[in-house]
C-alpha positions in Angstrom: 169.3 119.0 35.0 168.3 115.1 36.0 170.4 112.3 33.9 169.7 108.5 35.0 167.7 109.6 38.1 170.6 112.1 39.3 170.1 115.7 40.0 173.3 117.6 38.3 174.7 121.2 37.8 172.2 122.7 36.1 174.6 124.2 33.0 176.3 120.7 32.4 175.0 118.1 30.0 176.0 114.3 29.9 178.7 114.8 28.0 180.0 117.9 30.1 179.8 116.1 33.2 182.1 113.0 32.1 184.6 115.5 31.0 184.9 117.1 34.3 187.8 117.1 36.3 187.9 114.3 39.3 188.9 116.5 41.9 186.3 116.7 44.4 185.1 120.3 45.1 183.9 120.0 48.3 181.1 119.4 51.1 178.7 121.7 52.3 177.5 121.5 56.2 174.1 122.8 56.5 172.5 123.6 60.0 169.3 125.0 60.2 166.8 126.2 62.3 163.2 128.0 62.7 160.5 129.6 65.0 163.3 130.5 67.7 160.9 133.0 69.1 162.9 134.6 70.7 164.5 131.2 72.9 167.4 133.2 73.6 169.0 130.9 75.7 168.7 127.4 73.3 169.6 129.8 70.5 172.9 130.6 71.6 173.3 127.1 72.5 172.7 126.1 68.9 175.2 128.7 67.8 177.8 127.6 70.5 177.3 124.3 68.7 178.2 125.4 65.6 180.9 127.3 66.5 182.6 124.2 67.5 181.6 122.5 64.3 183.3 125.4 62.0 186.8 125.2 63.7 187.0 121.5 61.8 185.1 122.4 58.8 185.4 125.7 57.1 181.9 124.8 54.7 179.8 125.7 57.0 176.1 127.7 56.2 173.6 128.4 58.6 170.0 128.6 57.7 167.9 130.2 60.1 164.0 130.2 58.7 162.5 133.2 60.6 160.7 133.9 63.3 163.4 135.1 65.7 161.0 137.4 66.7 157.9 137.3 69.3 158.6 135.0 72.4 160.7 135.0 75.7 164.1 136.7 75.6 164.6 140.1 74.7 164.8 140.7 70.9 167.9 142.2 71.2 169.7 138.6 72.3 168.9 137.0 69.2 170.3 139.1 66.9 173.7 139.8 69.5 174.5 136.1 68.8 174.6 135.8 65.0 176.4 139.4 66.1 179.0 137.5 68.2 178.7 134.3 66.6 180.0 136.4 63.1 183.1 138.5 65.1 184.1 134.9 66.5 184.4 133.6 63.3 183.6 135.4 60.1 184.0 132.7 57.5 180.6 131.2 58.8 177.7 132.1 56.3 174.8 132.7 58.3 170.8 133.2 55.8 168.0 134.5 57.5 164.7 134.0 56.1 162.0 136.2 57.2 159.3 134.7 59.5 155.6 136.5 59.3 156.1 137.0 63.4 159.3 139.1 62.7 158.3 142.9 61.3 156.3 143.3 64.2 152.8 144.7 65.7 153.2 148.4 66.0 155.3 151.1 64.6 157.7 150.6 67.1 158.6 147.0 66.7 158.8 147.7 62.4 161.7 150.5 63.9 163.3 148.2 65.5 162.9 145.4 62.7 165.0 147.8 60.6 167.1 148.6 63.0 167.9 144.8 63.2 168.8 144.2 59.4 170.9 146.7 59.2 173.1 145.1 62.1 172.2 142.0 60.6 173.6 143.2 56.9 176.6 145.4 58.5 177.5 142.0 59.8 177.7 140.3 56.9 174.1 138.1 57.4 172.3 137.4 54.6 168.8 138.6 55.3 166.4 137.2 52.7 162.5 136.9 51.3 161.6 136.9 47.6 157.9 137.8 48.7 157.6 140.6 51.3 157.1 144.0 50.1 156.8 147.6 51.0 153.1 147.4 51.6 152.5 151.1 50.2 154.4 151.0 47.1 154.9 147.1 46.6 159.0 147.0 46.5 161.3 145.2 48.0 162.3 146.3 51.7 165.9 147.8 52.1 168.2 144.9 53.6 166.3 142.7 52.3 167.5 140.7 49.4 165.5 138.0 47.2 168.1 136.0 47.1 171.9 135.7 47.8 174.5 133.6 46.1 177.1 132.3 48.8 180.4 130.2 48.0 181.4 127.6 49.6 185.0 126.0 48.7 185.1 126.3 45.1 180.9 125.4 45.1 178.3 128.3 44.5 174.7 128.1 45.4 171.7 130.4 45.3 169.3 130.8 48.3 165.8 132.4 48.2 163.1 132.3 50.7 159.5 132.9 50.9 156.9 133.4 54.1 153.4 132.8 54.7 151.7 134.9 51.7 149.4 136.4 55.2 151.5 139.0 57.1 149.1 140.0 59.8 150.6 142.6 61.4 149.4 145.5 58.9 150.8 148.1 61.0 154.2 146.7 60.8 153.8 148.5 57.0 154.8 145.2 55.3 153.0 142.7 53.3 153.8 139.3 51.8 152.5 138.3 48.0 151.5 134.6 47.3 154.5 132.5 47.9 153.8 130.7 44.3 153.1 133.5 42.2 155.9 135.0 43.8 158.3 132.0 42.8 156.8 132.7 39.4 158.0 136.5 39.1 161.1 135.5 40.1 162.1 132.2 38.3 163.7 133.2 35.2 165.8 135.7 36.9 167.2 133.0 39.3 168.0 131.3 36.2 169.8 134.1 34.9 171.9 134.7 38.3 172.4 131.3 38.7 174.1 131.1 35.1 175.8 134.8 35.4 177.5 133.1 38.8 178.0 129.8 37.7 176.2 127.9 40.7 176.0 124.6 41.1 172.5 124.7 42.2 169.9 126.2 45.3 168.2 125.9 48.1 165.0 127.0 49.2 163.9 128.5 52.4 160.4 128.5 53.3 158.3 130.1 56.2 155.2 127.9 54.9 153.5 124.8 55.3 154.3 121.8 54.0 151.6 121.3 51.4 153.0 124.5 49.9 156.7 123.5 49.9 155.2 120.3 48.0 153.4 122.9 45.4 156.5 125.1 45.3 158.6 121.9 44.3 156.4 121.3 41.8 156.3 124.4 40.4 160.4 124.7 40.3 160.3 121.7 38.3 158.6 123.6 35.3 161.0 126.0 35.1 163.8 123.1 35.1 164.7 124.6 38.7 165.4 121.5 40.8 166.3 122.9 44.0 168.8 120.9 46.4 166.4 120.9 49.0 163.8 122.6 51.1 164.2 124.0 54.9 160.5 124.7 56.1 159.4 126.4 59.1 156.3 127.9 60.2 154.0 124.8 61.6 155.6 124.6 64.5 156.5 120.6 64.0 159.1 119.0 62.4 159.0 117.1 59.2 161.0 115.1 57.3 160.3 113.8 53.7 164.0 112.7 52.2 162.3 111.8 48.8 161.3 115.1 48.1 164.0 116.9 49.8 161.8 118.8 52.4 163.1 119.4 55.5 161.4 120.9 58.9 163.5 121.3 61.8 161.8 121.2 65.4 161.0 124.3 66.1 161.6 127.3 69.8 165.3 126.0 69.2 165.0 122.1 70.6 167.2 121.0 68.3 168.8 122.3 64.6 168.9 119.6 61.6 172.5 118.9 60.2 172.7 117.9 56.9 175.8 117.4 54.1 175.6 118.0 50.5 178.3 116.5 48.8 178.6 117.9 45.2 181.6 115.7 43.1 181.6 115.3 38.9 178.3 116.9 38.7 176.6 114.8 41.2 174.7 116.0 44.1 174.1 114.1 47.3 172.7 114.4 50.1 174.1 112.8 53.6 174.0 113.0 57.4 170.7 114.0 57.6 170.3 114.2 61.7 168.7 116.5 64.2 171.1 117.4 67.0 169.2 119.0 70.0 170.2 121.9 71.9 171.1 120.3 75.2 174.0 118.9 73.7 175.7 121.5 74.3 176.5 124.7 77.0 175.8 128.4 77.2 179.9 128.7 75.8 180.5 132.7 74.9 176.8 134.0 75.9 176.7 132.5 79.0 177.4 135.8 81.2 174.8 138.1 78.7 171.8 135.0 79.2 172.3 134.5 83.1 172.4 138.5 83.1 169.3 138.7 81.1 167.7 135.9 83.2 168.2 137.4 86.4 167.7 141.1 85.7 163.7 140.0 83.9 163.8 137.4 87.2 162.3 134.7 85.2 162.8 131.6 87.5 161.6 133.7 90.4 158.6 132.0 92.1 154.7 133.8 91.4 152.4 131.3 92.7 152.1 127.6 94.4 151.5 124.8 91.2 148.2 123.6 92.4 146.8 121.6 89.4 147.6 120.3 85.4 146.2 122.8 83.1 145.1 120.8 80.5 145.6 121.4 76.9 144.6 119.0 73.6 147.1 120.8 70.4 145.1 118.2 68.4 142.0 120.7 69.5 143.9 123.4 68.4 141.9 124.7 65.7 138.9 122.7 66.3 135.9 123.6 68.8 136.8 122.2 72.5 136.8 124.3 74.9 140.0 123.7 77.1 141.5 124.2 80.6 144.2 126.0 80.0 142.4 128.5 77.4 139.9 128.9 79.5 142.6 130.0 82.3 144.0 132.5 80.6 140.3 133.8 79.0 139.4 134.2 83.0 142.8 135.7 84.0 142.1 139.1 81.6 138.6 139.0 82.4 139.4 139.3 85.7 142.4 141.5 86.0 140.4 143.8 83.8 137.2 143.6 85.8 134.7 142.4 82.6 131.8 140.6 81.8 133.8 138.5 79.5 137.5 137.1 78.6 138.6 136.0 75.1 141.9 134.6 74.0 142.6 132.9 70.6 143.2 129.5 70.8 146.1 129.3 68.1 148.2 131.4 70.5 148.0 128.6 72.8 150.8 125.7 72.5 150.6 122.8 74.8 149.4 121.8 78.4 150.6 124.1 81.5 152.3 121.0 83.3 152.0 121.0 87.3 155.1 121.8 88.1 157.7 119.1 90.1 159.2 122.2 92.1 156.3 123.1 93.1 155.9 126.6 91.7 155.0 128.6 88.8 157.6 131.4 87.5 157.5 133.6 84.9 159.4 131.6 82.2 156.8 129.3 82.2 154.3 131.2 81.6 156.3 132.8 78.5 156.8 129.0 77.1 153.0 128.4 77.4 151.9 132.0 75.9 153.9 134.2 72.8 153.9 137.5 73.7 152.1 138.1 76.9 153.2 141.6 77.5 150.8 143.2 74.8 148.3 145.2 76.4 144.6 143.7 77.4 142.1 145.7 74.7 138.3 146.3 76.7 135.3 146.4 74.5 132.4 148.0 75.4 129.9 146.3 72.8 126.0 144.6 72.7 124.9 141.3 72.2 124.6 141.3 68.9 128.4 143.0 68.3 129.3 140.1 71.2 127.6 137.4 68.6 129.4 138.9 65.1 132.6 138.6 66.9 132.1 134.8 67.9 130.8 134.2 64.2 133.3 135.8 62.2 136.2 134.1 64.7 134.1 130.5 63.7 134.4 131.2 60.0 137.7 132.4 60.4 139.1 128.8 58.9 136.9 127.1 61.7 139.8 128.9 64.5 137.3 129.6 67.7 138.6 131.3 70.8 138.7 130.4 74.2 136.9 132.6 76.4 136.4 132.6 80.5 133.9 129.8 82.6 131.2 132.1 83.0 130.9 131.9 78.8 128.7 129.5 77.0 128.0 129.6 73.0 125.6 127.5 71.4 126.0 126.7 67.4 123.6 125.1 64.8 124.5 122.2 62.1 126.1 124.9 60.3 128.5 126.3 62.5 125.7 129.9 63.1 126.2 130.9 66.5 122.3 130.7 68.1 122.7 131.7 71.7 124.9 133.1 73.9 124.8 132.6 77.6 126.8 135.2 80.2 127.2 134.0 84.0 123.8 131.2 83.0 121.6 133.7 81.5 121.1 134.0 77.7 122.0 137.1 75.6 118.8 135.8 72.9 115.3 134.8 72.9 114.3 131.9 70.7 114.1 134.1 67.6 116.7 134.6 67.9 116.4 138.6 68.7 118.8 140.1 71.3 116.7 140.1 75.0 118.3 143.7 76.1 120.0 145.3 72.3 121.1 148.3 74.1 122.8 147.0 76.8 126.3 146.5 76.6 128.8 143.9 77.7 132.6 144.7 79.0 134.7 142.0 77.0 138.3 141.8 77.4 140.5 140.3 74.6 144.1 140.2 74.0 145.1 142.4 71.1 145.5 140.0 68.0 141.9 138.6 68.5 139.5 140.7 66.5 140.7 140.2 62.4 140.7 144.3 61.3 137.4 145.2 62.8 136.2 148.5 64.8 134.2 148.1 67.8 133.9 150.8 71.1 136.3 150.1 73.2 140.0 151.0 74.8 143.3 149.9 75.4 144.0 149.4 78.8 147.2 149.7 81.2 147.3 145.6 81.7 148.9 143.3 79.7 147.6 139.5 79.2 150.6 138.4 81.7 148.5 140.3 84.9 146.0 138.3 83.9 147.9 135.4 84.1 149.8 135.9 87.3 146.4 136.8 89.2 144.8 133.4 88.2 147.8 131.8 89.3 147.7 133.4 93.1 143.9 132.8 93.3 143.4 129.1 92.1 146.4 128.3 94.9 143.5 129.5 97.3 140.7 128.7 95.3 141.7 124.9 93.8 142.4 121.8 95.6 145.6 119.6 94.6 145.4 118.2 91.3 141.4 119.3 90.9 140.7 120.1 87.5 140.0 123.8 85.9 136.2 124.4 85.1 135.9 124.9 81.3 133.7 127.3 79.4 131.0 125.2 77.8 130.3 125.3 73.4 127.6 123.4 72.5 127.0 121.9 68.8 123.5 121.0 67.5 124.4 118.7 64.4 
């Protein structure tokens, strides 16, 4: 309920409110995080911060909006600190949305996923998402609530959270309904809850963009559901709009967002809003398990000489530009694998490979730059014309292209048609576009998450994208001269 511009308990009215008593009840210490991916090492740092925080306040909730999952560190280390975190001290609450990244890509990672919740649950985590489903029979997935209701020093408040409604991993068995249709479904019976447990209000978690947190606002607002505030995660950048309540904190664990909410006579207020970055503090309790972990996967060991900047635009992320470092890694499979071709998609790509001030390349870097490296490299064995759908359905694919190796050029029309395809300078169509050779066929090496669904001859092979990787590294240092730039594959637009 609003009276004079003030957000209240939803089950007072004015009259209510000036009755109540003029004790304060308390203030709630929110820090929240999202897209760890699996940044171990800043995770626990976060935690260790936290930790601190909770031996002076006892009203203290963590909200951790998903994605734990595909990135650097074993899985294993993210979950051990809300593990440890939760023994050290159990009067922490600790909400865990689930990110579209977390059930997995294969039937192995959806094992371990469940595995996971139920340590997370045994623990005393709430695990939460009001919108993904058993993809088979459409319920809910065991340990995996819709919401909770946690109390806080006299206050109660419901949490809910909602992901992407676009789970692509469809062999992970799960799938996630639209985010608003699911707030729909579920609206009157967080009003009943909230009423049955006497909350004071809630709080939404969502793995979304912000454009949809807006619409999601909006939509609470016509079930009289004002929630406290939003903490978004997904985009990968953080936002901050204190009029509407909407928070995203930065993401891979740079830094969490602290805020207060103050709840006294009815009123709710916000405070303290602040982002406190990871580096603040030290390894504390997970020190020995992180230097363990680094050293056994040897990630600061030394692969290759940094020869050269590796340029890469995130502005250009979903637009048409060819890139250096995209490029790279397109050439790196293609030539690990021994194809005609190498294509890598571009929204797997993050930010420029920086020359390194050492003066070497290790593996962690290469982790940083690229999610989930170790997934094997998939070989097609396709024609032209199956070469040419792939480029074109990519294109229309919300106007994401790939990056693919130098040798590659693709020409497009006005309309964004893919007209020619060139291979090592020589094209693939004549100017009817007709295929030159149809039967022949063209070895083209792509990372696994490239094609959207699609069956096309080919094979997995026994290379991951990371081989690719570490063999470019080792033959610019011989190839490149300091600081010369990467040649790029060429796309050419006709408007």
């Amino acid at each position: 309920m609003r009276v004079d511009g003030i957000q209240y308990s939803y089950f007072y009215t004015k009259e209510k409110r000036n009755n109540l008593p003029l004790n304060f009840l308390g203030t709630t210490k929110f820090y929240s995080f999202t897209d760890i991916h699996q940044n171990a090492d800043k995770h626990c740092k976060l935690i260790n911060g936290i930790l601190k925080f909770a031996k002076k306040n006892k009203n203290v909730v963590v909200l951790d909006n998903g994605d734990i999952f595909k990135g650097i560190y074993p899985k294993k280390s993210i979950v051990d600190n809300y593990l440890v975190a939760k023994k050290i001290n159990p009067d922490i609450e600790f909400v865990y949305n689930v990110g579209n990244n977390d059930p997995g890509y294969d039937s192995i990672d959806k094992k371990v996923f469940h595995e996971y919740v139920k340590k997370l649950n045994d623990a005393n985590v709430h695990v939460i998402s009001a919108n993904i489903v058993d993809e088979n029979t459409g319920r809910s997935i065991p340990g995996i609530k819709p919401y909770t209701v946690i109390e806080r020093d006299g206050d109660k408040l419901l949490y809910t959270g909602f992901v992407v409604n676009k789970i692509v991993q469809r062999t992970s068995g799960m799938a996630s309904k639209d985010v608003i249709q699911s707030f729909r479904n579920i609206a009157d019976e967080i009003k009943a809850v909230m009423k049955k447990e006497h909350c004071k209000g809630f709080v939404i978690l969502l793995h979304d963009t912000e454009s949809i947190a807006l619409r999601l606002k909006e939509e609470a607002a016509k079930y009289n559901l004002f929630p406290e505030f939003i903490i978004g995660g997904h985009v990968h950048h953080p936002y901050i709009n204190p009029d509407k309540k909407i928070y995203y904190p930065e993401p891979f664990g740079a830094s969490m967002l602290n805020l207060d909410l103050k709840i006294n006579r009815g009123e709710h207020k916000i405070s303290k809003v602040k982002e406190i970055p990871s580096f603040n503090y030290g390894l504390g309790v997970f020190k020995k398990d992180i230097l363990s972990t680094q050293k056994e996967e040897a990630y600061f060991k030394p692969i290759a000489r940094s020869i050269t900047e590796l340029g890469y635009n995130y502005e250009e992320k979903y637009g048409m530009e060819a890139t250096e470092l995209g490029t790279f890694y397109a050439d790196g499979i293609k030539k690990v694998s021994n194809s005609d071709v190498g294509l890598v998609p571009k929204s797997w790509i993050y930010d420029t490979f920086p020359k390194k001030t050492d003066g070497y390349v290790n593996k962690m870097d290469i982790l940083i730059s690229l999610p989930q490296p170790f997934k094997s490299i998939k070989q097609l064995n396709i024609t032209s014309e199956e070469l040419k759908r792939i480029c074109q359905d990519q294109i229309n694919y919300k106007n994401r292209i790939f990056e693919a190796s130098q040798n590659f050029e693709l020409e497009l029309n006005s309309n964004r048609e893919v007209v020619q395809i060139k291979i090592d300078g020589k094209p693939l169509f004549d100017e009817n576009g007709k295929p030159i050779n149809p039967k022949r066929k063209f070895k083209v090496a792509i990372d696994y998450n490239t094609l959207k669904g699609q069956n096309y001859d080919g094979k997995d092979l026994d290379l991951m994208m990371y081989d690719g990787i570490v063999q470019n590294f080792k033959t610019i240092e011989k190839t490149m001269k300091e600081n010369e730039h990467y040649p790029i594959s060429k796309i050419i637009i006709n408007n």
